[in-house]
C-alpha positions in Angstrom: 36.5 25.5 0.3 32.9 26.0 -0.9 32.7 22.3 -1.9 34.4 21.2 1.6 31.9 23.4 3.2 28.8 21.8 1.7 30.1 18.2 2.6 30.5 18.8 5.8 26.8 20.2 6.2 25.5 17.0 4.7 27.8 15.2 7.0 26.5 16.9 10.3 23.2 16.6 8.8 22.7 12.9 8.3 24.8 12.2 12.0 21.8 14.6 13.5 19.3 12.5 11.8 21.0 9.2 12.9 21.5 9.9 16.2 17.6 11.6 16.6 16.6 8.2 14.6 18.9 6.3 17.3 17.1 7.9 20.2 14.3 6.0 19.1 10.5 7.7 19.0 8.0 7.0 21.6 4.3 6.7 20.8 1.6 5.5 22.8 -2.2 4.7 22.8 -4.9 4.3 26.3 -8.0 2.8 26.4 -10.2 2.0 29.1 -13.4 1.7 31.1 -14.2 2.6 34.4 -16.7 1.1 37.1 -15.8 3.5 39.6 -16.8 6.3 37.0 -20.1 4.3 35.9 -21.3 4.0 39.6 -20.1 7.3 40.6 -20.4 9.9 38.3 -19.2 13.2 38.6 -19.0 12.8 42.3 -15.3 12.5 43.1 -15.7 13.6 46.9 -19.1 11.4 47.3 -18.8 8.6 49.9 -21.4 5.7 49.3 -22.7 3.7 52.4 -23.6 0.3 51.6 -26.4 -1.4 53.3 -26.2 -5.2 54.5 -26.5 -7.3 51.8 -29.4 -9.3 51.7 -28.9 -12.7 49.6 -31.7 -14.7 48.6 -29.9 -17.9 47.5 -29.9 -19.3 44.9 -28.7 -16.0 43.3 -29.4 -14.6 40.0 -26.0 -13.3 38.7 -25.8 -10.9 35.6 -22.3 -10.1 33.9 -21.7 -6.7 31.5 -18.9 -4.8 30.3 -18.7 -1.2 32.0 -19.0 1.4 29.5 -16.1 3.2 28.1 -15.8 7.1 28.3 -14.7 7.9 25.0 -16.6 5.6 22.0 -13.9 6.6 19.4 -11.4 4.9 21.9 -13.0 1.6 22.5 -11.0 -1.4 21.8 -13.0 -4.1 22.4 -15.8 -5.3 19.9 -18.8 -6.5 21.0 -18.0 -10.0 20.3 -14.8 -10.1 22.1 -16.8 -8.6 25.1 -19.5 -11.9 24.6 -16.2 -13.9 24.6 -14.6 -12.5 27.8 -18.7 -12.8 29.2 -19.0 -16.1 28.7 -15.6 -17.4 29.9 -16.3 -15.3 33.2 -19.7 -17.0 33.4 -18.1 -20.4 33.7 -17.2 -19.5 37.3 -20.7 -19.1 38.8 -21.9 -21.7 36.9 -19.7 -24.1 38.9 -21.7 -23.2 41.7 -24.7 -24.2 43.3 -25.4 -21.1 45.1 -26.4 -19.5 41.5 -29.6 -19.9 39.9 -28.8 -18.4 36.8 -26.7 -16.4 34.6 -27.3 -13.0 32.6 -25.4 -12.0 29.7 -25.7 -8.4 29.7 -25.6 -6.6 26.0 -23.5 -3.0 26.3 -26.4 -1.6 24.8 -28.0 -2.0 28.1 -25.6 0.2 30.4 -25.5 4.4 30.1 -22.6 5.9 29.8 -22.4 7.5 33.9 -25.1 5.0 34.3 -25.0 4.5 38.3 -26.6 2.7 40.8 -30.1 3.9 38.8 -29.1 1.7 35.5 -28.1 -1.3 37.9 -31.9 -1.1 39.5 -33.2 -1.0 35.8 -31.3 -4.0 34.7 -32.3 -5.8 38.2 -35.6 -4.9 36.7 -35.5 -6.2 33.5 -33.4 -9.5 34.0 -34.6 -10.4 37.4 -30.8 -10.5 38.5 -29.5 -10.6 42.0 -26.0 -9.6 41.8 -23.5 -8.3 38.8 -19.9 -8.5 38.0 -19.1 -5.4 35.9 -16.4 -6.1 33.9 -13.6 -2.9 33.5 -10.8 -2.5 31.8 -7.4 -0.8 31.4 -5.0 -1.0 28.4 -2.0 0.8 27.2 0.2 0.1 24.3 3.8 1.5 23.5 5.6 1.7 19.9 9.3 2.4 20.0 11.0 3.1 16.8 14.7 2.8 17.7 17.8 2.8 15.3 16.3 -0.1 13.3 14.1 2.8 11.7 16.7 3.8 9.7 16.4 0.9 7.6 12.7 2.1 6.5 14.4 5.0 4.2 13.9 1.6 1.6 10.8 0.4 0.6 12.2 -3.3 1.4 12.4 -2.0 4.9 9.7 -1.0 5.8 7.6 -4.0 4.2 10.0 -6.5 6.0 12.4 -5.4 8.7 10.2 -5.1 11.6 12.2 -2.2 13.8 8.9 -1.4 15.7 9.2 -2.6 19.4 5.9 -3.3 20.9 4.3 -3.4 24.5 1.0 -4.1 25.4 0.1 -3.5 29.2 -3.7 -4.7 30.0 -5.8 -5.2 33.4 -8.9 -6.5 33.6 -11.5 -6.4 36.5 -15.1 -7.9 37.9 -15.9 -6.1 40.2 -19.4 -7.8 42.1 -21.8 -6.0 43.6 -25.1 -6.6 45.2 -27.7 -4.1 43.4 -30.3 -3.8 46.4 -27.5 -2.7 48.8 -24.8 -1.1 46.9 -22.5 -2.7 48.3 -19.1 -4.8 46.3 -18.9 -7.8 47.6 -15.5 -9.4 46.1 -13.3 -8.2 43.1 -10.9 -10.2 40.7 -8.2 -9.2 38.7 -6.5 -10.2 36.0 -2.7 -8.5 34.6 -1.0 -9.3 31.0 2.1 -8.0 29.4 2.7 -8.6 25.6 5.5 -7.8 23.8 6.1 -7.9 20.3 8.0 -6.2 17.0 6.7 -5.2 13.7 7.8 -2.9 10.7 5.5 0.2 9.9 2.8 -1.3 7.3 1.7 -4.1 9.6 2.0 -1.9 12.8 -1.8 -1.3 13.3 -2.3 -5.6 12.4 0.2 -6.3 14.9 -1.2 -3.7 17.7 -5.0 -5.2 17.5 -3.4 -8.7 17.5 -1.4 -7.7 20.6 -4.3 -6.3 22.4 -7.2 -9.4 22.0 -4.3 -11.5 22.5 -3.4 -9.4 26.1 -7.1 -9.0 27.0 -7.8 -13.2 26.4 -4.3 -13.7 28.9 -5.8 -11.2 31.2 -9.2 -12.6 31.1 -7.5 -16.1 32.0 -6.2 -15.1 34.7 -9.1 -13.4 35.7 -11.1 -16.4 35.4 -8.7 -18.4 37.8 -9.0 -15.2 40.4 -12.5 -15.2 40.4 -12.3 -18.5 41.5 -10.8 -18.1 44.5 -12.5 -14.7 45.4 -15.6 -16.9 44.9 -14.4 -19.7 47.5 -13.0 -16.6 49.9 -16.5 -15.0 49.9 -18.4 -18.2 50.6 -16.2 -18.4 53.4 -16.4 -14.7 54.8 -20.2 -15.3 54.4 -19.9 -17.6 57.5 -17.6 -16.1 59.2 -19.4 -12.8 59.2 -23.1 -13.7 59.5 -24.0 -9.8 61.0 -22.4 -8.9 57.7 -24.5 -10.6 55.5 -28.3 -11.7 56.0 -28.6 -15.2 54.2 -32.2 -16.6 53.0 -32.8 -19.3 50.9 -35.7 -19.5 48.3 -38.8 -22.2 48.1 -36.9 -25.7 47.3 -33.8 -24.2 47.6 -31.2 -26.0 50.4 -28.1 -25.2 50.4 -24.9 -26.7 48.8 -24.2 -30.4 50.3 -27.5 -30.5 52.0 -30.9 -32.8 50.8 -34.0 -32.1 50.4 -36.2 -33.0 53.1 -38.5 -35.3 51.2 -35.3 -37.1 49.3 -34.6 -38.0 53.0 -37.5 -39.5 53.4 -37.6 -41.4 50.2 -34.2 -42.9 50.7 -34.7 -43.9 54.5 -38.0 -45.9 53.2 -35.8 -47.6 51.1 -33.0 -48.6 53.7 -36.2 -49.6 55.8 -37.4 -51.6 52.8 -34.6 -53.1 52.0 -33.9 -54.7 55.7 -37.3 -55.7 55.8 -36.7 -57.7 52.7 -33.6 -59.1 54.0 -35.3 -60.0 57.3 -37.9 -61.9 55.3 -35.2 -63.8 53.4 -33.6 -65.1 56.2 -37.0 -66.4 58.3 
């Protein structure tokens, strides 16, 4: 009876544990970066009114990564923020309304920096415009009943039981520094999944993430495209909306310089004046 007793208690005990195991254990990790917290700090009820943008074309454009709140949580180096930079950069570079672009070191934003640390950096890099660039990731382990299999050492070095998601979004948001105000946003959205057993879990999870942030960032890069386009448009459509100058020697996409006009009329004149000549 004793020995019937004591069987059935290890019986009832390892079903528990199987069916707990079974259940599967849900753990997760957040990180992320905020431009509505950078601009706005502590100000949750505070309503911002934007002036008309003035644009002095060709524009200066700087690009930098928004801060993140919590240092111990930041998930992006600062090489794979240079990386995301520069692919962003590409964009205004394919357009002839930019003079220039600023790569922006994260040394050089405050944490709850504001509008102040944009007019600093305006300041220092002689920048027009910026695109902040934010983020927001969250990834999800879920040990299911595969777990039970890392009660072996062999299990846990090569069954991989750990079911992986990684959830990212990445932003640029524009703004104009003189008048506060945003002038186009882009986003991009990535989903990874993948599996992994426990002593490559934290290997697979950075892999995961740089590889969501680079499919986020991609299509990011194709949305800023056509925000880009969009904008150029809404600029002539809405000319009380935004006050357009243009800079010494600067003329405008698709237009010539005056004095290239000249120079290539005097050729066409030339050039039938010779032919004129020919002929007599």
């Amino acid at each position: 009876m004793k020995q019937f007793k004591k069987t059935l208690f290890y019986t009832l005990l390892i079903t528990v544990s199987a069916t707990l195991i079974s259940c599967g254990v849900m753990r997760s990790s957040h990180y992320s970066s905020s431009a509505v917290q950078y601009l706005y700090p502590d100000q949750d009820d505070y309503i911002e009114t934007p002036g008309i943008p003035r644009l002095s074309l060709p524009l200066k454009v700087g690009i930098a990564f928004v801060p993140e709140g919590n240092k111990k949580s930041q998930t992006l180096t600062e090489r794979d923020k240079l990386e995301l930079m520069n692919k962003v950069s590409k964009n205004f570079k394919n357009h002839d309304f930019v003079k220039s672009i600023e790569i922006i070191p994260s040394a050089y934003l405050r944490e709850k920096g504001s509008f102040a640390n944009l007019d600093q950096l305006r300041t220092v890099y002689g920048i027009d415009v910026i695109a902040l660039l934010s983020y927001d990731q969250t990834q999800f382990t879920d040990e299911g009943l595969a777990s039970i299999t890392y009660w072996t050492l062999v299990g846990a070095y090569m069954i991989p039981g750990e079911k992986n998601a990684t959830n990212t979004m990445l932003d640029a948001s524009v703004y104009d520094i003189q008048s506060r105000k945003m002038l186009f946003r882009a986003p991009g959205i990535s989903h990874i999944k993948s599996k992994a057993t426990p002593i490559n879990l934290s290997e697979q999870l950075r892999i995961d993430s740089l590889k969501s942030f680079k499919e986020a960032s991609g299509q990011l890069v194709t949305n800023l495209e056509i925000q880009l386009d969009l904008f150029k448009d809404k600029v002539k459509e809405l000319p009380t909306d935004y006050q357009i100058t243009h800079k010494p020697g600067y003329t405008g996409g698709g237009s010539l310089d005056p004095m290239l006009v000249i120079f290539l009329l005097s050729l066409i004149a030339y050039w039938l004046w010779a032919q004129s000549n020919k002929k007599a």
